[in-house]
Steps between C-alpha positions, in 0.01 A plus 500: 500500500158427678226727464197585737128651360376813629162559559416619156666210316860639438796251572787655701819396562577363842843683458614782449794757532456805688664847445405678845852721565672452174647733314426570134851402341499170752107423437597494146757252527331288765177477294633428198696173688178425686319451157817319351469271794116428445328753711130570365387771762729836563338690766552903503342806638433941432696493868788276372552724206674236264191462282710585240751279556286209515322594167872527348592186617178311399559643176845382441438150627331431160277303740123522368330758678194295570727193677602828752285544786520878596424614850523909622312679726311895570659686794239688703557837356387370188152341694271766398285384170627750237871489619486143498355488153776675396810294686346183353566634156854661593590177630409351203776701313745445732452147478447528137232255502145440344353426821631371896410157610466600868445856660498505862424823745775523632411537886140581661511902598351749260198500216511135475104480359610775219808307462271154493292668206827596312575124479222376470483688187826464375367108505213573268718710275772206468756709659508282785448118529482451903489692760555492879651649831842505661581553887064484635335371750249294519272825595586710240438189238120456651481881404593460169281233440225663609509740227703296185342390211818300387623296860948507552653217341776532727628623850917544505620541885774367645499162577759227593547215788560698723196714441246247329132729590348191503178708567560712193522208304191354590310831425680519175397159418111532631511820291660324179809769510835399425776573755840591353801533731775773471804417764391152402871424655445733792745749335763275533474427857802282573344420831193340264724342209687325710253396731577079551121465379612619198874366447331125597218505246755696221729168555216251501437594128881615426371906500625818647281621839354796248396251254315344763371794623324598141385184440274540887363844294415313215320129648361791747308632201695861555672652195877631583704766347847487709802775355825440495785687341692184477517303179537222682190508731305579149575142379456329889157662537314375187679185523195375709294305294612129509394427848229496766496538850340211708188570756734450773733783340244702507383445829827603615492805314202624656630432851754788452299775449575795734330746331777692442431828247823627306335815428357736672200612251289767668810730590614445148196643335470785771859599412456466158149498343415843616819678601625498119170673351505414104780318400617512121517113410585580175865626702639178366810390247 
C-alpha cells in the first residue's frame, strides 16, 4: 500500500474499497475479503446504510483497528449543527468505533456551516480525525473556507480518464485538499476499460486495462475507492503496486479526457436530499 498526507499530517491510503450500492449481507462479505486482501481504507456512508456491516466486518477481520482507515459521510438532513452532533455519535455505534478517520458532507445543499461546526468539533473531541467534502464545487468549497477554522482534508467526486477536472485538481492542489475519486473505473465503463490506451499500457507492464487505470489515480496524486462485487476484481484492483507508468503513458492518458460525468449529481440530491425528509439511519441490519 502507498499512503498520501493530508493537510493536517494524517497518512491515507491511496486505495481503498468502496461500498456505494451494497447491500448489508454482501458489504459484509466483500469487506471482510477486501481487508483479507490488504485493503487499508473501506469507504461507507449514513446514505449507504451498511455502516453496520462495515463495523462487523472490520471487527471480524482481527485486523488492528488503527491499520483500518475508515471513511463515512453526513447526508444533508443531518446538516443542521445539533442533528449533526447527534449522527456523528450514532454513526459511531453503528460503526462500533472509538472515533472515524474521515467524515465527509456528503453533498453541498443544506446547513453546511452548522454541519462544518459539528465536525469541526467532533475533531477537537477525538471523535473524528479528518474531515472533508464529497460531490462540491469549487464555489461552495471557497464558502466553506471562508468561515472554517479546521480547512477539508479531502474532496471525493468522481473522477476517472475520461473525466480528469484537470481544473479541480489544480484548485485542490493550490488549496492543499486532497482529491479522492469514487467511479475511479468510470463505473465500469466497458467503453473506458477497454479503451486501446489502456489495453497497450496494461500489456507494456503485463497488467489488466483497470490496473492501469488505478495506477493513473494514484501517480495522479488522486486517492481511488472502485466496488466490485466480484472476488476476483478485489484481488486485480489492489494488485497495483509493483509498477509505474512512464511520462509518455501519462501523456496519453490525459489526451483522452472527454469529460464524461457517470453521474448525474444535482438531480440526485434534488430527488433525494429533500424529498425523503428525516431518514432513520439507524434502519440498518
Amino acid at each position: 500500500m502507498e499512503y498520501r498526507t493530508l493537510n493536517n499530517g494524517i497518512e491515507m491510503p491511496v486505495l481503498g474499497f468502496g461500498t456505494f450500492t451494497l447491500e448489508p449481507a454482501d458489504c459484509e462479505e466483500l469487506v471482510a475479503e477486501a481487508l483479507k486482501e490488504g485493503y487499508r481504507l473501506i469507504d461507507t456512508a449514513n446514505m449507504y446504510k451498511n455502516e453496520k456491516a462495515v463495523g462487523r466486518a472490520i471487527r471480524k477481520s482481527k485486523v488492528n483497528r488503527e491499520e483500518i482507515f475508515i471513511t463515512t459521510k453526513l447526508w444533508p438532513t443531518s446538516f443542521p449543527y445539533e442533528k449533526a452532533s447527534k449522527e456523528i455519535d450514532e454513526t459511531l455505534k453503528r460503526l462500533g468505533t472509538d472515533y472515524i478517520d474521515l467524515l465527509l458532507l456528503h453533498q453541498e445543499v443544506g446547513d453546511i456551516e452548522g454541519a462544518w461546526k459539528a465536525c469541526e468539533e467532533a475533531v477537537k473531541s477525538k471523535k473524528v480525525k479528518s474531515i472533508g467534502i464529497s460531490n462540491f464545487s469549487t464555489e461552495s468549497i471557497d464558502k466553506l473556507l471562508a468561515h472554517a477554522s479546521i480547512k477539508p482534508a479531502v474532496l471525493q467526486n468522481e473522477c476517472h480518464p475520461y473525466l480528469q477536472e484537470k481544473r479541480l485538481r489544480e484548485y485542490l492542489q493550490k488549496n492543499d485538499i486532497r482529491l479522492m475519486s469514487w467511479y475511479p473505473l468510470g463505473h465500469g465503463d466497458a467503453s473506458l476499460i477497454s479503451n486501446p490506451v489502456f489495453t497497450e499500457i496494461g500489456k507494456k507492464y503485463n497488467k489488466t486495462s483497470a490496473q492501469a487505470i488505478l495506477r493513473w489515480h494514484i501517480e495522479s496524486g488522486i486517492i481511488a475507492i472502485p466496488c466490485t462485487r466480484n472476488i476476483s476484481h478485489l484481488s486485480e484492483n489492489i494488485d497495483v503496486f509493483d509498477f509505474e507508468l512512464s511520462d509518455e503513458d501519462m501523456k496519453t492518458i490525459s489526451d483522452i479526457n472527454r469529460n464524461k460525468r457517470y453521474f448525474k449529481m444535482p438531480m440526485f440530491v434534488k430527488q433525494i436530499a429533500f424529498t425523503r425528509g428525516n431518514i432513520n439511519f439507524n434502519d440498518q441490519v
